[in-house]
C-alpha positions in Angstrom: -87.0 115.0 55.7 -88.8 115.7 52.5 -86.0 117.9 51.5 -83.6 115.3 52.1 -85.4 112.6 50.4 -85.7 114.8 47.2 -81.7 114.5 46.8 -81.9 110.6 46.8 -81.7 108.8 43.8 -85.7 108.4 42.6 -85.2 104.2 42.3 -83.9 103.8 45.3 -86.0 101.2 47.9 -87.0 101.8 51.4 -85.2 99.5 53.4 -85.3 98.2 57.2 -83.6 95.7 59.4 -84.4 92.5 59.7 -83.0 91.8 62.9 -83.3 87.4 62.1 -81.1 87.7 59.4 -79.2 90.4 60.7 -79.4 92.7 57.1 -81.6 95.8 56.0 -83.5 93.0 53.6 -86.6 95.0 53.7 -87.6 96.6 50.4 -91.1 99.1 49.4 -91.2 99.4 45.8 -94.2 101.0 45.9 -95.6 103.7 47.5 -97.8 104.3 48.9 -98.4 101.4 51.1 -99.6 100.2 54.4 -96.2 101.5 56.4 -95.6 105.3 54.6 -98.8 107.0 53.1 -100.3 110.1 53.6 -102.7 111.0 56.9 -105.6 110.7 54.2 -104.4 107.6 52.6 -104.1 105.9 56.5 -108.0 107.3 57.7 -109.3 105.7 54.4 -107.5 102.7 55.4 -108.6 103.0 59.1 -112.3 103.9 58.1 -112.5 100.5 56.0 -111.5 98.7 59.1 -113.5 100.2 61.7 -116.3 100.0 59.4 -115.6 95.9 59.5 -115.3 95.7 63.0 -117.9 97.6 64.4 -120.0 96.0 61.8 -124.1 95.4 62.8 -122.9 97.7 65.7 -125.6 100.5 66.9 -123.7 103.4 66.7 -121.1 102.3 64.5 -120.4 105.7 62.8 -120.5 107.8 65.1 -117.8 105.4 67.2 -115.5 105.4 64.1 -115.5 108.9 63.6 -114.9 109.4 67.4 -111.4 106.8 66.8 -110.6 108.2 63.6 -110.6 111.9 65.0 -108.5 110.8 68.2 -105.5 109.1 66.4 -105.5 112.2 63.9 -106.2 115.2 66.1 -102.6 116.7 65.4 -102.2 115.4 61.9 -103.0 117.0 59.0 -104.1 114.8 55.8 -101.2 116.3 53.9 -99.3 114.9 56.5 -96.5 111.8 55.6 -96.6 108.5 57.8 -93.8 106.6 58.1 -94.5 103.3 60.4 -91.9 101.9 62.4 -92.5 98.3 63.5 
């Protein structure tokens, strides 16, 4: 996929469907964001909101690095993301 992706034109948008208007409307400008990011980019992002919930929580580190280790057990933090929703 990164092979492919380094053919494309540089300027050109991520786009997805947006099944109400019934058009790929969807554009990401920039990157990286919430939806394609590195594995390292999403733990950070994961860690900040672990560490919010579990706030005042006895234990809390110890849970978050229990989740955080569970969603990326077969990732590597080089890894790419891409979220479909």
């Amino acid at each position: 996929m990164i092979d492919y992706l380094k053919t494309q034109d540089p300027n050109a948008c991520i786009l997805a469907y947006e099944q109400n208007s019934f058009a790929y409307i969807e554009q990401w400008p920039v990157l990286p964001n919430a939806d394609i990011c590195t594995v390292a980019e999403d733990k950070a992002r994961m860690r900040e909101d672990l560490e919010n919930w579990y706030r005042g929580s006895p234990g809390s580190n110890a849970k978050i690095d229990r989740e955080i280790e569970q969603t990326f057990r077969y990732a590597r933090d080089t890894d790419v993301i891409i979220k479909f929703c």
